[in-house]
C-alpha positions in Angstrom: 8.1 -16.5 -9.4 4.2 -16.1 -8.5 5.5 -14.4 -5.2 7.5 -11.8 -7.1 4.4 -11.2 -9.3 1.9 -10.5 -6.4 4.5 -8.4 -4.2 4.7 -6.1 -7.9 1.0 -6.2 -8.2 0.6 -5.1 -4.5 3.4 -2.7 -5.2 1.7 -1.5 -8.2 -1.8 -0.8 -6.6 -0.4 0.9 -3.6 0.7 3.2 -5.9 -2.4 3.2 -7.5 -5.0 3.6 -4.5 -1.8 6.0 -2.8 -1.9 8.4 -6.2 -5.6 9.1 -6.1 -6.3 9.0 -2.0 -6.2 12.7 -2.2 -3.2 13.0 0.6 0.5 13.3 0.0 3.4 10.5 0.9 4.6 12.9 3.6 0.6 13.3 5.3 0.5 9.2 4.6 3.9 8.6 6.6 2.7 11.2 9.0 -0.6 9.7 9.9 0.7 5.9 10.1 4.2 7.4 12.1 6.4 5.9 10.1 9.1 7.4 7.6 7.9 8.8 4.0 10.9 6.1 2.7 8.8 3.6 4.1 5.7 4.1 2.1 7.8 5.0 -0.5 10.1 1.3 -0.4 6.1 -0.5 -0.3 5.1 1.5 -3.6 8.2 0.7 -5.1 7.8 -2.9 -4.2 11.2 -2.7 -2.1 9.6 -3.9 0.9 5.8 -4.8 1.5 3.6 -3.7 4.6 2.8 -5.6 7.4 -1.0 -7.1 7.5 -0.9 -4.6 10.5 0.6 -1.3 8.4 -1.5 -3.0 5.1 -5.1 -1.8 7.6 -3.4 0.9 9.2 -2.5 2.0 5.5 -6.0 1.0 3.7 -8.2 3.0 6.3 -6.0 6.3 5.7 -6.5 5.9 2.0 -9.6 4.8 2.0 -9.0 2.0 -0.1 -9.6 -1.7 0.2 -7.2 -4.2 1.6 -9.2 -6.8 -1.1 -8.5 -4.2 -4.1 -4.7 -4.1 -2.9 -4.2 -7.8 -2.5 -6.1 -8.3 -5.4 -8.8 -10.9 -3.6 -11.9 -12.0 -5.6 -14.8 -12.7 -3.9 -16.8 -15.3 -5.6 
């Protein structure tokens, strides 16, 4: 159960970070070359990104990979 609930909160602030990046989906799919379903299935919680798409992803968006996880740094 704690899986499914950090996979929905990853879901849930890809949206997020995606929503106010100031880029669309399409230009997100575009610059990472992969399919605007793709992006779409890791907002949506469908599938999640590779820790290799999860970077490629974060530096697009300029958002960070610690605010996505949801790591606290102590």
């Amino acid at each position: 159960m704690e899986n499914k609930n950090l996979d929905e909160k990853i879901s849930q602030n890809l949206r997020y970070e995606i929503r106010n990046c100031g880029k669309t989906v399409k230009q997100i799919s575009g610059e990472m070359g992969v399919t605007h379903s793709t992006i779409s299935q890791y907002c949506s919680g469908k599938s999640q990104p590779t820790l290799a798409n999860l970077a490629r992803l974060c530096n697009i968006i300029g958002a960070s990979a610690d605010d996505i996880l949801e790591i606290k740094k102590d």
